[in-house]
N, CA and C atoms as an extended XYZ file, in Angstrom:
309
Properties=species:S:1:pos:R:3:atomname:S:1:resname:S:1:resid:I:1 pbc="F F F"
N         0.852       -1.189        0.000 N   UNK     1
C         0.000        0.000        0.000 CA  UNK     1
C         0.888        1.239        0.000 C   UNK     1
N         0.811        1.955       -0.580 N   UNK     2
C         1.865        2.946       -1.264 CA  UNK     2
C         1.205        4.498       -1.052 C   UNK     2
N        -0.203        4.212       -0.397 N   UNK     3
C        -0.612        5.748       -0.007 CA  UNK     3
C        -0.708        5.991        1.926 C   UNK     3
N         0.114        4.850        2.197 N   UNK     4
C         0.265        5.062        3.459 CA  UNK     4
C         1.324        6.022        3.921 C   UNK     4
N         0.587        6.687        5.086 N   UNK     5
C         1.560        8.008        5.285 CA  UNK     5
C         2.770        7.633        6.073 C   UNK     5
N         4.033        8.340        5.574 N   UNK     6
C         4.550        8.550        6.250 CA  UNK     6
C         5.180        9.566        7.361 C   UNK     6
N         6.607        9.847        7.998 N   UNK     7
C         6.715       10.564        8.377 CA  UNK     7
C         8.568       10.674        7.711 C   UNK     7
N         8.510       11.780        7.145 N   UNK     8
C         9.759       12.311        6.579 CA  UNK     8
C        10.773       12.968        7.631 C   UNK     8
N        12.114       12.646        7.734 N   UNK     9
C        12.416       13.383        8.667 CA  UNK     9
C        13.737       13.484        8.194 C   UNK     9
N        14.092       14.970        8.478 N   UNK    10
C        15.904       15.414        7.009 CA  UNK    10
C        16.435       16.105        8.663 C   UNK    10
N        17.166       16.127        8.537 N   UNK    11
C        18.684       16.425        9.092 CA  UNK    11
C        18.840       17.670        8.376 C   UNK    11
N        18.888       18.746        8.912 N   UNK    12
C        19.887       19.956        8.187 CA  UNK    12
C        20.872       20.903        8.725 C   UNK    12
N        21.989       20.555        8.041 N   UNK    13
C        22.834       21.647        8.766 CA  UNK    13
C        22.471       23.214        8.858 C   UNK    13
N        22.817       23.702       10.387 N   UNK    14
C        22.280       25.201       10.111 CA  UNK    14
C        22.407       26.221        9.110 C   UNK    14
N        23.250       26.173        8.520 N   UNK    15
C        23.426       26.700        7.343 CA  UNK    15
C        22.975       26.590        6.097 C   UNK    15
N        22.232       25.938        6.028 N   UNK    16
C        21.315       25.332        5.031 CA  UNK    16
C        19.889       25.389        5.477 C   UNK    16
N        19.450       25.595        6.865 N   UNK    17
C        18.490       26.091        7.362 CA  UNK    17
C        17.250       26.238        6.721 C   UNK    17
N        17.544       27.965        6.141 N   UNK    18
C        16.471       28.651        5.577 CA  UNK    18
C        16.527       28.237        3.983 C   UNK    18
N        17.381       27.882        3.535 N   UNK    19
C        17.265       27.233        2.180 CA  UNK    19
C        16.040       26.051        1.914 C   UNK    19
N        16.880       25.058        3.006 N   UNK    20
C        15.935       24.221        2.823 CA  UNK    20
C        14.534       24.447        3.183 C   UNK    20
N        14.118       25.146        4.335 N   UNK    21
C        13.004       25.908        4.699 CA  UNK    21
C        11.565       26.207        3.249 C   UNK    21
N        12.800       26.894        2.909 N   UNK    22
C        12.529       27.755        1.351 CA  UNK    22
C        11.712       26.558        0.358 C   UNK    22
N        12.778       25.812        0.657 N   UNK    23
C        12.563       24.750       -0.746 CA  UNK    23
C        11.335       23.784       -0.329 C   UNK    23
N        11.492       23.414        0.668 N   UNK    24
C        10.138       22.774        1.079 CA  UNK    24
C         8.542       23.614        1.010 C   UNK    24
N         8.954       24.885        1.142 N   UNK    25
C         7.429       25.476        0.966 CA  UNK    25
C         7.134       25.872       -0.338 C   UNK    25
N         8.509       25.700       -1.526 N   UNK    26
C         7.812       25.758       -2.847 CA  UNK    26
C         7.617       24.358       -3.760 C   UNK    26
N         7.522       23.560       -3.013 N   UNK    27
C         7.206       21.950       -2.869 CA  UNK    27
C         5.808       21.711       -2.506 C   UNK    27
N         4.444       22.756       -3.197 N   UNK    28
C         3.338       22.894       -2.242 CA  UNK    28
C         2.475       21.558       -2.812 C   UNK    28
N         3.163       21.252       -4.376 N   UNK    29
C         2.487       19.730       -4.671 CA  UNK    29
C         2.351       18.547       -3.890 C   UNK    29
N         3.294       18.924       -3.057 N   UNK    30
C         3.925       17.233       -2.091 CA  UNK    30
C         3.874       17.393       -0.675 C   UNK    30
N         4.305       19.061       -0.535 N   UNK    31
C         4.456       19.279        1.290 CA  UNK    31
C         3.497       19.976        1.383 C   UNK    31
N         2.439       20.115        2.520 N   UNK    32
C         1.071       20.780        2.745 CA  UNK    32
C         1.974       21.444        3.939 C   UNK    32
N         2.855       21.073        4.858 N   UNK    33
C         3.566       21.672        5.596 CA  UNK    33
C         4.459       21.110        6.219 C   UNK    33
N         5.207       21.628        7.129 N   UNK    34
C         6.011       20.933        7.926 CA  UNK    34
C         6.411       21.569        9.554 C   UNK    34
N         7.241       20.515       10.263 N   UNK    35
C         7.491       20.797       11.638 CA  UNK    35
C         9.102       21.083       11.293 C   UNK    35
N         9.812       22.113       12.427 N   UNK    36
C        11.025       21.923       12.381 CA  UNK    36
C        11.373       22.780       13.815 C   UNK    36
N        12.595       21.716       14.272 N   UNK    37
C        13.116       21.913       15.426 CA  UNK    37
C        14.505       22.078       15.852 C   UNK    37
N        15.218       22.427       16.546 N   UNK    38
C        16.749       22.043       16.905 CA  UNK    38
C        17.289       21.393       16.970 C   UNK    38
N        18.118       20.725       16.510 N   UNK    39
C        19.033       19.326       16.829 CA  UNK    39
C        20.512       19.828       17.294 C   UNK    39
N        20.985       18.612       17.657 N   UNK    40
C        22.254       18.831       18.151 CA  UNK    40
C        23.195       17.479       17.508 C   UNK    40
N        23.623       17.530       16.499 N   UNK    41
C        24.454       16.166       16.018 CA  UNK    41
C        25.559       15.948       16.166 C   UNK    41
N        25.340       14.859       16.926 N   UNK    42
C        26.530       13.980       16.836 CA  UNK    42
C        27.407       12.478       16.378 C   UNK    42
N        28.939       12.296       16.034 N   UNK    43
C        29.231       11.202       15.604 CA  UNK    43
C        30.139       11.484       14.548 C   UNK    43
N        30.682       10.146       14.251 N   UNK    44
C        31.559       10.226       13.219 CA  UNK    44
C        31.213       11.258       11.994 C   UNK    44
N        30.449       10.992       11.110 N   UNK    45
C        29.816       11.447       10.150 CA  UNK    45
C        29.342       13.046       10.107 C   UNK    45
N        29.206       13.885       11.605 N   UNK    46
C        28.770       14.662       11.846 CA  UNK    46
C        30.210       16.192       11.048 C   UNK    46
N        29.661       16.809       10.255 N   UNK    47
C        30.388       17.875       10.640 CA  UNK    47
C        30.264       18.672       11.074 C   UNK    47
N        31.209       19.287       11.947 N   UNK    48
C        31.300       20.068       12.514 CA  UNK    48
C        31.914       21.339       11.680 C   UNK    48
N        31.165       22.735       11.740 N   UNK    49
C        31.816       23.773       10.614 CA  UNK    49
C        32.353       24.592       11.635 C   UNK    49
N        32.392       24.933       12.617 N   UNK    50
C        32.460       26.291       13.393 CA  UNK    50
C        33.475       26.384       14.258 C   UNK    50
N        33.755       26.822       14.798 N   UNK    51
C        34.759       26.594       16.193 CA  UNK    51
C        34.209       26.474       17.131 C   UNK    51
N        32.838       27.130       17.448 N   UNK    52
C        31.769       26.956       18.590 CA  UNK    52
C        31.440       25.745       18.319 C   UNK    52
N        31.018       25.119       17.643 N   UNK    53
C        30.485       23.238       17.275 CA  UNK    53
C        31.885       22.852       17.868 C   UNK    53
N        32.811       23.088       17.516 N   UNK    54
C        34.109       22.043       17.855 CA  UNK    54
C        34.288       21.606       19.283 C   UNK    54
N        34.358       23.005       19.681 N   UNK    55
C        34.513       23.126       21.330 CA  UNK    55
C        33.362       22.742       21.859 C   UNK    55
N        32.363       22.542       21.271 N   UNK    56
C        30.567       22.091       21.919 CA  UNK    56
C        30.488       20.829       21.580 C   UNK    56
N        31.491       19.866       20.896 N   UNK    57
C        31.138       18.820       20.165 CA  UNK    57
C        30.361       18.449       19.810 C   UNK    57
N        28.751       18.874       18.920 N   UNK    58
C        28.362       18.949       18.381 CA  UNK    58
C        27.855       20.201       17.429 C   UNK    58
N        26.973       19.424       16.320 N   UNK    59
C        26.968       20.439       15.471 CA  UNK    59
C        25.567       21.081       15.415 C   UNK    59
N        25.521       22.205       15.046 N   UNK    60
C        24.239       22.568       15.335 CA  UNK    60
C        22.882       22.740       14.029 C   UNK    60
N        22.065       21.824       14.074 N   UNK    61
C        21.305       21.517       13.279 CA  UNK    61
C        19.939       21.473       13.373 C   UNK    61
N        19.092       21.181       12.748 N   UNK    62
C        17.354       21.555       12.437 CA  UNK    62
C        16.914       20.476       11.999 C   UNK    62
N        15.799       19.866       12.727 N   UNK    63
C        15.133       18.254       12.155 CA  UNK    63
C        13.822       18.845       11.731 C   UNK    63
N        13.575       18.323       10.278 N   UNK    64
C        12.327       18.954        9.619 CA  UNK    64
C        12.076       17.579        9.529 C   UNK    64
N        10.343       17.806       10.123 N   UNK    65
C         9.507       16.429       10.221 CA  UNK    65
C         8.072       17.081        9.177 C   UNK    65
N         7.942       15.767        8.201 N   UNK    66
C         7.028       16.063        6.910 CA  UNK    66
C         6.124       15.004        7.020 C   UNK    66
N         4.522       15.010        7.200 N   UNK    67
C         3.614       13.885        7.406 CA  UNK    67
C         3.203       13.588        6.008 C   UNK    67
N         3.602       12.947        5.327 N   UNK    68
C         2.447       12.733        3.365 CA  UNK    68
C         2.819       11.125        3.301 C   UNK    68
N         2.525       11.390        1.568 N   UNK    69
C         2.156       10.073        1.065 CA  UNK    69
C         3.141        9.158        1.115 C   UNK    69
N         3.319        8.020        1.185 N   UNK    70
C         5.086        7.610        0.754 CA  UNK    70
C         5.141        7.808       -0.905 C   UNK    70
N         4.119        7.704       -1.730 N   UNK    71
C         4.701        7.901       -2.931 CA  UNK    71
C         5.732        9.339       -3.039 C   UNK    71
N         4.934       10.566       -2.145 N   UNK    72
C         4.999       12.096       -2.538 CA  UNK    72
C         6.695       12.073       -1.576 C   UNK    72
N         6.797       11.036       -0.587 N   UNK    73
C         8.217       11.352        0.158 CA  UNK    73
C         9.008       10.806       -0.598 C   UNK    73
N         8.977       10.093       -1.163 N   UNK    74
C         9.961        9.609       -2.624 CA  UNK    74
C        10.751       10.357       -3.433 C   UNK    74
N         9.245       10.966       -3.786 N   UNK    75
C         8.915       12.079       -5.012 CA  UNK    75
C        10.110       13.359       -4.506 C   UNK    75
N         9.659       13.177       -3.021 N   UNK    76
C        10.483       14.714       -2.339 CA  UNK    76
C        11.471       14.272       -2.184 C   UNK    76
N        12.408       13.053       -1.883 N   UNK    77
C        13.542       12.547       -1.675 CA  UNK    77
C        13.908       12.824       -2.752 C   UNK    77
N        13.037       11.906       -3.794 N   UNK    78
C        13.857       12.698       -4.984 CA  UNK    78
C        14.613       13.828       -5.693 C   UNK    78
N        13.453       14.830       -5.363 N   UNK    79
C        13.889       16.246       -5.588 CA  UNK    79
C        14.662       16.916       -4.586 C   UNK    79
N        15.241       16.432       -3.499 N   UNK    80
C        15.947       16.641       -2.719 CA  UNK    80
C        17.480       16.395       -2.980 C   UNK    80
N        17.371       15.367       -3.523 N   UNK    81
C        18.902       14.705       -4.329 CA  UNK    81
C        19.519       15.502       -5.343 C   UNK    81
N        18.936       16.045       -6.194 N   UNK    82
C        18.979       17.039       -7.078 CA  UNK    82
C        19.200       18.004       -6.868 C   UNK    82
N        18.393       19.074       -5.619 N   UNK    83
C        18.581       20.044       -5.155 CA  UNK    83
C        19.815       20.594       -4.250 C   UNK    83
N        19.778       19.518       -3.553 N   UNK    84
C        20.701       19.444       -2.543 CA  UNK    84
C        21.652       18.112       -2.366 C   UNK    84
N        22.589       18.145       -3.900 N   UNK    85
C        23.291       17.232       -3.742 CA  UNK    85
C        24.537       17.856       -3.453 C   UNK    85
N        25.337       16.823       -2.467 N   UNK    86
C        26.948       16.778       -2.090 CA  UNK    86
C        26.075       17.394       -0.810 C   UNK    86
N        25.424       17.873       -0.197 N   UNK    87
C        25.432       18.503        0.972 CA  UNK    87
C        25.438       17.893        2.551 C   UNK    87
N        24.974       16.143        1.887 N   UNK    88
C        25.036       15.355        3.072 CA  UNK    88
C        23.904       15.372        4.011 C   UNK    88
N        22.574       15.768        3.360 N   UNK    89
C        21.345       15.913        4.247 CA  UNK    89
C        20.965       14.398        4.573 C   UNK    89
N        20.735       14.119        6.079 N   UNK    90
C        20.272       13.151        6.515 CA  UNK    90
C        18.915       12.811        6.506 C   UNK    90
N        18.375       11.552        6.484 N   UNK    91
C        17.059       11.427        6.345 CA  UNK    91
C        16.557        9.977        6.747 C   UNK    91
N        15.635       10.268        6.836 N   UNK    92
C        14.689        9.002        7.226 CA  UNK    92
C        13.334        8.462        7.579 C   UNK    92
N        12.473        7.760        6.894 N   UNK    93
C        10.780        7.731        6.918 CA  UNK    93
C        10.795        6.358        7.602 C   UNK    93
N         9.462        6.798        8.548 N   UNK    94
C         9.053        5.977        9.463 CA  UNK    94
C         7.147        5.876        8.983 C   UNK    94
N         6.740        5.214        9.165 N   UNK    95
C         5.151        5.088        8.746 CA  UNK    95
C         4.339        5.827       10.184 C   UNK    95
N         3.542        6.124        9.503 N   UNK    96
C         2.497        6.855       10.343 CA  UNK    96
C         1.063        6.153       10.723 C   UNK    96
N         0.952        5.595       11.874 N   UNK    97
C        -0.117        5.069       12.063 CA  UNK    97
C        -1.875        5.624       11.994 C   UNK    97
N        -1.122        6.494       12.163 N   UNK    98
C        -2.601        7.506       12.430 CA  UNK    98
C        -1.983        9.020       12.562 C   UNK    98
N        -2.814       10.108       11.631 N   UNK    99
C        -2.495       11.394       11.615 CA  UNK    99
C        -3.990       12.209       11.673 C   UNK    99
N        -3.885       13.147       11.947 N   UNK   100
C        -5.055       13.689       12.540 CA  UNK   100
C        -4.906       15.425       12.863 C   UNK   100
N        -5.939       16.019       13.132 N   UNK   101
C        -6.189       17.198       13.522 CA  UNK   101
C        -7.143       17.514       14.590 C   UNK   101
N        -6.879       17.777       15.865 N   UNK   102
C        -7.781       17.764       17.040 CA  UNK   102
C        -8.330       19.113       17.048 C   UNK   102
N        -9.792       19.811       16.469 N   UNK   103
C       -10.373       20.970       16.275 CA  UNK   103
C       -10.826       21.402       17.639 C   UNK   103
C-alpha cells in the first residue's frame, strides 16, 4: 500500500536552514507543511563547521519532520537529491499510524 503516510524526517545543517526551509514550501504539490526543530548532532559522520560546534562537540542543526504520502516522500527525496546534492542531508521515513487534527 503505497498511499500510506509517512513521516519524513531530514537532518539539516544550520546553514542550510532557511534554504531548505525555502525549498520545502515551494514543494506545495507534495508538502502541505512541515514541523522543524533544533538538533544537536553527533558522531563520526557529523560535521562540525564552526569553532563553537568544535569546542561544543556537536553540530548545530534543524530536524524537519514532513507527514504525506510515501509515494509524494519519494517524489520529495527525490527532488531533494537534485537540489541538494553533495550537501550530506540526513534522512529518514518511518510510517504513520494515524495522523489527525484535534479541532
Amino acid at each position: 500500500m503505497t498511499d500510506q503516510p509517512v513521516c519524513l524526517t531530514l537532518i539539516v545543517p544550520r546553514q542550510l536552514r532557511e534554504e531548505v526551509f525555502d525549498y520545502l514550501a515551494e514543494q506545495s504539490d507534495l508538502v502541505s507543511g512541515f514541523t522543524a526543530s533544533h538538533a544537536a548532532g553527533h558522531g563520526g559522520e557529523v560535521r562540525l563547521h564552526t569553532a563553537a560546534e568544535r569546542v561544543q562537540g556537536h553540530a548545530d542543526q534543524a530536524m524537519v519532520k514532513v507527514v504525506l504520502a510515501r509515494d509524494d516522500a519519494t517524489r520529495l527525496i527525490e527532488r531533494l537529491r537534485v537540489s541538494f546534492a553533495g550537501t550530506k542531508l540526513v534522512y529518514w521515513a518511518t510510517p504513520v499510524t494515524e495522523f489527525g487534527i484535534i479541532d
